[in-house]
C-alpha positions as CSV (number, residue, x, y, z in Angstrom):
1,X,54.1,-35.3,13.1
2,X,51.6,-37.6,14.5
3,X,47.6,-37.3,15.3
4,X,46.5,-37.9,18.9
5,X,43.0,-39.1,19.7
6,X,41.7,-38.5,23.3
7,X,38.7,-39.5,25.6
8,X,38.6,-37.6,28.6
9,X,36.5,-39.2,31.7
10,X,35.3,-36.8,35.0
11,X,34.0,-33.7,35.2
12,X,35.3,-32.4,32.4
13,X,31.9,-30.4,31.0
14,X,30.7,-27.4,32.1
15,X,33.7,-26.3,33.6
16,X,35.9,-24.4,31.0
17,X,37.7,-27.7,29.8
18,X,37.5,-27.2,26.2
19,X,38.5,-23.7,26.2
20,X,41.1,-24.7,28.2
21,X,42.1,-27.5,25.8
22,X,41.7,-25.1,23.0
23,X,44.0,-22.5,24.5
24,X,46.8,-24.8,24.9
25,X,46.5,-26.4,21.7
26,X,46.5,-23.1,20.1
27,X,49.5,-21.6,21.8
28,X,51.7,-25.2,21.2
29,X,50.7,-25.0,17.3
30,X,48.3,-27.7,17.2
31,X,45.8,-28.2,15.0
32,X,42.3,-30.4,15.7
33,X,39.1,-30.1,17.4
34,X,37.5,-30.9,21.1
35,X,34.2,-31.3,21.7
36,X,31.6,-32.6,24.3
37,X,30.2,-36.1,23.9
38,X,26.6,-37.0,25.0
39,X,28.0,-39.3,27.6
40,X,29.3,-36.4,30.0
41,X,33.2,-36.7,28.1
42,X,35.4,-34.4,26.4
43,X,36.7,-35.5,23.0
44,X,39.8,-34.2,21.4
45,X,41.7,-34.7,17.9
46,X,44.9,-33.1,17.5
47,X,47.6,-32.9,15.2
48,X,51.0,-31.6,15.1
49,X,55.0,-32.6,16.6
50,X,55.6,-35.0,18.7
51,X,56.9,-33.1,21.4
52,X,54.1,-30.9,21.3
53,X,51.2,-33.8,21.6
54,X,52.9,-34.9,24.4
55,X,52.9,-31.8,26.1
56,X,49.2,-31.5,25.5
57,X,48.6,-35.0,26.4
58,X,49.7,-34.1,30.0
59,X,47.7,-31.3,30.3
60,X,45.0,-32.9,29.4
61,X,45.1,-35.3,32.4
62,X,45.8,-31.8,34.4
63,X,42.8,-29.9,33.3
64,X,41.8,-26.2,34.2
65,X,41.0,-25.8,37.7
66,X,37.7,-26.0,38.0
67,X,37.7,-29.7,36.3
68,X,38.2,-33.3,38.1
69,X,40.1,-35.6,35.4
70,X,39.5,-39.3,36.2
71,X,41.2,-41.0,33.1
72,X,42.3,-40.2,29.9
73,X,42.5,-42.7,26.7
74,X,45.1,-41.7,24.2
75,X,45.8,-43.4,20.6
76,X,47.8,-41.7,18.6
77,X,48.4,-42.7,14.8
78,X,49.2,-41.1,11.4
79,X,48.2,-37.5,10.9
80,X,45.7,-36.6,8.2
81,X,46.6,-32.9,7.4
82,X,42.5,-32.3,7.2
83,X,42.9,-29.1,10.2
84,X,44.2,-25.5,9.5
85,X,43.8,-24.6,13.0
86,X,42.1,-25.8,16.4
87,X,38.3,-25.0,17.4
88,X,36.0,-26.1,19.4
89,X,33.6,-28.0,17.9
90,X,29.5,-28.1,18.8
């Protein structure tokens, strides 16, 4: 088990990114958050296996189709246990 911390830079808002994010998270038994920052990036926490972050990790630098990823910042660490499931958050 490990947490993964993400920035996501490009047009990532407005375009079904963190539904997107959300979905796949969901369906690879992940459990976290994504959100939009002020500054026009998507932020996501997630927790779960190892194989499973990675996985996620790649489709994060994928995206739906309507989105343009231009980098993505991963640090990953010690999970908490603090999720239940994985939402967007507001």
């Amino acid at each position: 088990m490990k947490r993964l911390h993400a920035i996501i830079e490009g047009r990532v808002q407005g375009v079904g990114y963190r539904d997107y994010v959300r979905t796949e998270a969901q369906r690879l038994h992940l459990t976290g958050w994504v959100r939009n920052r002020a500054d026009g990036t998507v932020e996501v926490v997630a927790e779960g296996e190892d194989v499973a972050l990675n996985h996620l990790r790649m489709l994060l630098e994928k995206g739906p189709s309507m989105a343009s990823v231009d980098e993505v910042q991963v640090t990953t660490g010690p999970p908490t246990g603090e999720f239940h499931d994985f939402r967007i958050r507001w």
